[in-house]
GUKOLSE-929866 format. One record per residue (C-alpha): x, y, z; residue number from 1. Coordinates in Angstrom, 1 decimal. Layout:
BEGIN
       u       v       w    k
       X       Y       Z  NUM
...
// end
This chain:
BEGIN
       u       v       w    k
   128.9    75.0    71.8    1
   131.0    74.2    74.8    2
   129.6    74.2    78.0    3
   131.6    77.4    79.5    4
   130.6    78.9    76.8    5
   127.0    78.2    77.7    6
   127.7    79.1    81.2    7
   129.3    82.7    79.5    8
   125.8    83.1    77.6    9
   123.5    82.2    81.1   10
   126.0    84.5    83.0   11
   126.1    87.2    80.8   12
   122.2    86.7    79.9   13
   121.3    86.6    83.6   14
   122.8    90.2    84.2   15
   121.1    91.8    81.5   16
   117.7    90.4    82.3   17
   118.4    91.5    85.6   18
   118.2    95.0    84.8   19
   114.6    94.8    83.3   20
   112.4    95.1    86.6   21
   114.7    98.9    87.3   22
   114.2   100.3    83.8   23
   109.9    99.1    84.0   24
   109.9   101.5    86.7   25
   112.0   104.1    85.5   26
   108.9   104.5    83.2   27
   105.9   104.4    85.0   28
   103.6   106.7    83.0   29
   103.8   103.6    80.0   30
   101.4   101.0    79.8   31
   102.8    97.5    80.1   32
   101.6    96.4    77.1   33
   103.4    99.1    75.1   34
   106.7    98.9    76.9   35
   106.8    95.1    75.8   36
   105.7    96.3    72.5   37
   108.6    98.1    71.8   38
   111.0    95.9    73.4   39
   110.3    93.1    71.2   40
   109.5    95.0    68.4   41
   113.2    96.7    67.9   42
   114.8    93.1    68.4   43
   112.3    91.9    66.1   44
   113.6    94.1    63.6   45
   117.8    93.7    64.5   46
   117.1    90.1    63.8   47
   115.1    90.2    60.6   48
   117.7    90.1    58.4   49
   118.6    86.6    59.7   50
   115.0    85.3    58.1   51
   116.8    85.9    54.5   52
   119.4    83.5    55.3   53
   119.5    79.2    54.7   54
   118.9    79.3    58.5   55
   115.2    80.0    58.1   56
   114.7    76.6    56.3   57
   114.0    74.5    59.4   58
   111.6    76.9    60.5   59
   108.2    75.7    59.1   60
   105.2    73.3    59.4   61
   104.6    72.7    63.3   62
   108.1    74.3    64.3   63
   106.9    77.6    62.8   64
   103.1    77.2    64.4   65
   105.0    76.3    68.2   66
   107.9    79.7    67.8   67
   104.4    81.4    67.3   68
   102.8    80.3    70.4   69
   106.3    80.9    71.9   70
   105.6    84.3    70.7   71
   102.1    84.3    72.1   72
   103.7    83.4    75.8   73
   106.4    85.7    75.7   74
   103.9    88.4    75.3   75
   101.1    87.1    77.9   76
   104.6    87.5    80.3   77
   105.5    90.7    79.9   78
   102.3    92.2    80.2   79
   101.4    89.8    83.4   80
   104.8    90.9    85.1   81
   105.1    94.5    83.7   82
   101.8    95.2    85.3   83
   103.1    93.4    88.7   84
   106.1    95.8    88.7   85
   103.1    98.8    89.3   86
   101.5    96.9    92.1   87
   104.3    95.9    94.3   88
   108.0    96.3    94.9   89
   110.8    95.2    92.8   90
   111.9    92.4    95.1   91
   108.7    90.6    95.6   92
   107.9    91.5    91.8   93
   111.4    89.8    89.8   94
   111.3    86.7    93.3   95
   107.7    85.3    92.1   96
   107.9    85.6    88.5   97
   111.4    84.0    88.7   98
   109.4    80.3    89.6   99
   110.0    79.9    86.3  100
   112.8    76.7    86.7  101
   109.3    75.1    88.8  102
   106.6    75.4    85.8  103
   109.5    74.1    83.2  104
   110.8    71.2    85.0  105
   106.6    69.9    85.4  106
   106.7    71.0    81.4  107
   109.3    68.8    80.8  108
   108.2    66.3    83.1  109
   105.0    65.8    81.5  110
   105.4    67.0    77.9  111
   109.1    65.6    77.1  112
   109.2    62.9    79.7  113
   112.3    64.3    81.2  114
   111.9    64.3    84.5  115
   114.5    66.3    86.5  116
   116.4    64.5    88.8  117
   116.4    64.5    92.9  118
   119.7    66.8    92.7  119
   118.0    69.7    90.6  120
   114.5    69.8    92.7  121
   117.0    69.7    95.9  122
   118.7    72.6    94.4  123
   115.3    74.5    93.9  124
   114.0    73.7    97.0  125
   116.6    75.1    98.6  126
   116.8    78.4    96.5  127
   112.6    78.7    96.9  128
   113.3    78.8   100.6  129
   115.9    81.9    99.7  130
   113.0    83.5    97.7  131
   110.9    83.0   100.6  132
   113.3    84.0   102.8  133
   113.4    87.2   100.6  134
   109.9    87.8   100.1  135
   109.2    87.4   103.7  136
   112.0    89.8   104.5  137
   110.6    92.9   102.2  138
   108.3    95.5   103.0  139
   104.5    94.8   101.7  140
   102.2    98.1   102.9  141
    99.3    98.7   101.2  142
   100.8   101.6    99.0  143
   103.7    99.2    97.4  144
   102.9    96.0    97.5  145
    99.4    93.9    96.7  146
    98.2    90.7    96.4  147
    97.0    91.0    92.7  148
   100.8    92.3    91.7  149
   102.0    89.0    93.2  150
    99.5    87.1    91.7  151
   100.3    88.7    88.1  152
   103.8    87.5    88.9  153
   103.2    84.3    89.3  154
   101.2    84.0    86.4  155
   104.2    85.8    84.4  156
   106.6    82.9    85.3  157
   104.2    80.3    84.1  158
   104.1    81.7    81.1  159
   108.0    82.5    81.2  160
   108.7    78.6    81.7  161
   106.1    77.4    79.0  162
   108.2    79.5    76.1  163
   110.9    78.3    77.3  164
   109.6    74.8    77.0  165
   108.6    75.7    73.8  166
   112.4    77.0    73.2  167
   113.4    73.4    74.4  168
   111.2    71.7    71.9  169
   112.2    73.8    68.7  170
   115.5    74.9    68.9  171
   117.8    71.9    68.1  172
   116.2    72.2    64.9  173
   116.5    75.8    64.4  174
   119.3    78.4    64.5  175
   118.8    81.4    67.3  176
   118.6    84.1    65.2  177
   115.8    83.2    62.9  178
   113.8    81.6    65.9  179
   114.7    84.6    68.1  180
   113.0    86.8    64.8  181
   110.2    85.2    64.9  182
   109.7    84.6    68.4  183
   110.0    88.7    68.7  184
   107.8    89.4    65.5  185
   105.0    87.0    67.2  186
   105.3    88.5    70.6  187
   105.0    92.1    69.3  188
   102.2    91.1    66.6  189
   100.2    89.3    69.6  190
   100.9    92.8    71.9  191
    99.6    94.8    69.2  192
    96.5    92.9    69.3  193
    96.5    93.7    73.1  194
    96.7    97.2    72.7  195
    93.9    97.7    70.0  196
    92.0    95.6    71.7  197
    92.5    97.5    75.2  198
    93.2   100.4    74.2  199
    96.7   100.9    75.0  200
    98.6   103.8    73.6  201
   101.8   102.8    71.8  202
   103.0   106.5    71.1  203
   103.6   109.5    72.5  204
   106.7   108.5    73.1  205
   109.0   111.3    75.4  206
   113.1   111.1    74.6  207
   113.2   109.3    78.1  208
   111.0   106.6    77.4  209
   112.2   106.3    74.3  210
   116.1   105.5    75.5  211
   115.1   103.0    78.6  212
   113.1   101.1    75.9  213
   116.0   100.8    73.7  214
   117.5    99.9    76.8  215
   115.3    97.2    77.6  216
   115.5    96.6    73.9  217
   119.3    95.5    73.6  218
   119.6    94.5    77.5  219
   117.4    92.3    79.0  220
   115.2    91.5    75.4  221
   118.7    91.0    73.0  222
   121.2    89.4    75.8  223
   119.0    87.9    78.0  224
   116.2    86.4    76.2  225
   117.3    85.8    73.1  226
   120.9    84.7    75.1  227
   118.3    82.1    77.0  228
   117.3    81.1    73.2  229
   120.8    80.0    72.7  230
   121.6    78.3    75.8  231
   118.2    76.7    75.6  232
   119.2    74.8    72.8  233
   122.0    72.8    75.0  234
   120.5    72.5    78.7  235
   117.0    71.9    79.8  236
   114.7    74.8    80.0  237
   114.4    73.8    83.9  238
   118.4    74.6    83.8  239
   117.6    78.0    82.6  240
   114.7    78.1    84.9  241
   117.0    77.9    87.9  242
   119.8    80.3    86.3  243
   116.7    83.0    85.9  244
   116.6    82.2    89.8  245
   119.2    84.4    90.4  246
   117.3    87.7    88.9  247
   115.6    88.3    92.5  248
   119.5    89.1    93.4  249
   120.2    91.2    91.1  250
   117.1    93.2    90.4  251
   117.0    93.8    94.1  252
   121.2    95.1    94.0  253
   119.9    97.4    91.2  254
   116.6    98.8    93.0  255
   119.2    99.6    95.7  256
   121.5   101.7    93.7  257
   118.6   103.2    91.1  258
   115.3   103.2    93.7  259
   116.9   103.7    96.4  260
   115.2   100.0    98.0  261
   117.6    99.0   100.3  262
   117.6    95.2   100.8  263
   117.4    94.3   104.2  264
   119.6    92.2   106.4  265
   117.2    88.8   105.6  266
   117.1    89.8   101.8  267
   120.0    89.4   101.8  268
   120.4    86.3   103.7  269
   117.7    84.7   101.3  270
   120.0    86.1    98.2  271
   122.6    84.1    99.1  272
   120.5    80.7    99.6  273
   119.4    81.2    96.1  274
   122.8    81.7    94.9  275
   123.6    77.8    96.7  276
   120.6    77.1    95.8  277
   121.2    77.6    92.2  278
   124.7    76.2    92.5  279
   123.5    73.1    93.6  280
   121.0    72.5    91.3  281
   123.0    73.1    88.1  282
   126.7    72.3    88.8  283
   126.5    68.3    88.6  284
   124.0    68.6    85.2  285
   126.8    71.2    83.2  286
   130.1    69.2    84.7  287
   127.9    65.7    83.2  288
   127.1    67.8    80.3  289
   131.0    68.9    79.7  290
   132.0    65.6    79.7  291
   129.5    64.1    76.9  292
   130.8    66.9    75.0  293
   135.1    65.7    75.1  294
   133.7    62.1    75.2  295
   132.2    63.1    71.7  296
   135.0    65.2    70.6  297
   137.5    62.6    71.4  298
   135.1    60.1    69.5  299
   135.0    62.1    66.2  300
// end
């Protein structure tokens, strides 16, 4: 794949996943557990077919054991951050849960000894000083905002940049499609587990829920994750990381229009330091990256 084509599958990923925090809250009588339930659970079964297919073939042995612990992470992520988004506000919810680039560039510092270089941690240094900028510029009263939501948010976007580690790991070997299958079909197995073992209901379903969920279903779960899946195969899962930096922005734009949130003048000002942020972290790695590509086109 050709790197703006990678760059149309982060953008275009980016924007749907950017949605997700809104559509959480446009549901607030659901448990967490079962809206990430059925969100995985109808990609799970759009992608199915893809497990009949020669694709599956790589997909075994350790590969298949790690897409299942993917799964596992995936799931232990939604429910963390779904249950932030019903403890405090949309902006400080979608800013600490997006760390993510932080968690994967350690992963992959420790695990796959690629350690990210001075330009990328400068990059997300800067944008973390946007996010605090942000964070420091919403309002936090007791009724909207609380330190165990922000907590759960962190702890969603250490689990957010372990599967994509994971990803990182097993997809040169596997197509998307199967791995995002099975990736789904784990995540939605593990939830069920969650809810039996909770006590979550799944059903009882009204016509509302059921169309943000399909929603969340072919938005954020089918163009952004399983879009990340794909990109994650060509750039670092720290690379993504820092793209998913830019949800804060977005998710926040939304609240405005769908909430009724209105950013203020400092969100603001902290959106646009992770947008340079971001910028500055990525640009050199994907120009690099673009030219390995037409050296080994020319090559061949």
């Amino acid at each position: 794949m050709t790197n703006s084509r990678v760059s149309t599958v982060l953008f275009l990923s980016i924007a749907a996943i950017s949605t997700a925090a809104v559509l959480v809250r446009l549901v607030p009588d659901l448990h967490p557990i079962s809206i990430a339930f059925w969100r995985t659970g109808i990609v799970a079964c759009l992608l199915a077919p893809s497990l009949l297919g020669s694709g599956r073939s790589n997909l075994h042995g350790k590969r298949l054991l790690w897409t299942i612990v993917a799964g596992l992470c995936l799931a232990l992520h939604f429910w963390t951050w779904f249950a932030s988004l019903q403890l405090t506000t949309v902006m400080r919810s979608t800013v600490l849960v997006c760390l993510t680039p932080v968690w994967a560039g350690l992963w992959a510092w420790t695990i796959f000894k690629q350690a990210p270089g001075r330009q990328f941690w400068g990059g997300i240094g800067v944008a973390l000083i946007g996010v605090g900028v942000m964070s420091l510029g919403g309002v936090a009263d007791g009724s909207t905002a609380s330190w165990q939501g922000d907590l759960l948010a962190v702890a969603g976007g250490i689990l957010s940049g372990t599967y994509l580690t994971i990803g990182r790991g097993v997809r040169p070997h596997v197509d998307w499609a199967p791995y995002g299958a099975v990736v789904c079909m784990s995540c939605a197995g593990w939830l069920l587990l969650f809810a039996m073992a909770t006590g979550a209901s799944l059903g009882g379903l009204s016509t509302h829920a059921i169309w943000v969920l399909i929603a969340m279903a072919l938005g954020p779960q089918f163009i952004g994750h399983i879009g990340f899946t794909v990109a994650v195969r060509y750039v670092p899962a720290y690379i993504v990381g820092a793209v998913i930096l830019l949800e804060p922005v977005g998710a926040t734009a939304l609240g405005t229009v769908v909430l009724d949130e209105w950013p203020t003048v400092q969100e603001v000002i902290g959106a646009v330091i992770i947008i340079g942020g971001v910028m500055g972290a990525t640009i050199k790695r994907t120009r690099t990256a673009q030219a390995k590509t037409d050296s080994q086109s020319t090559e061949s």
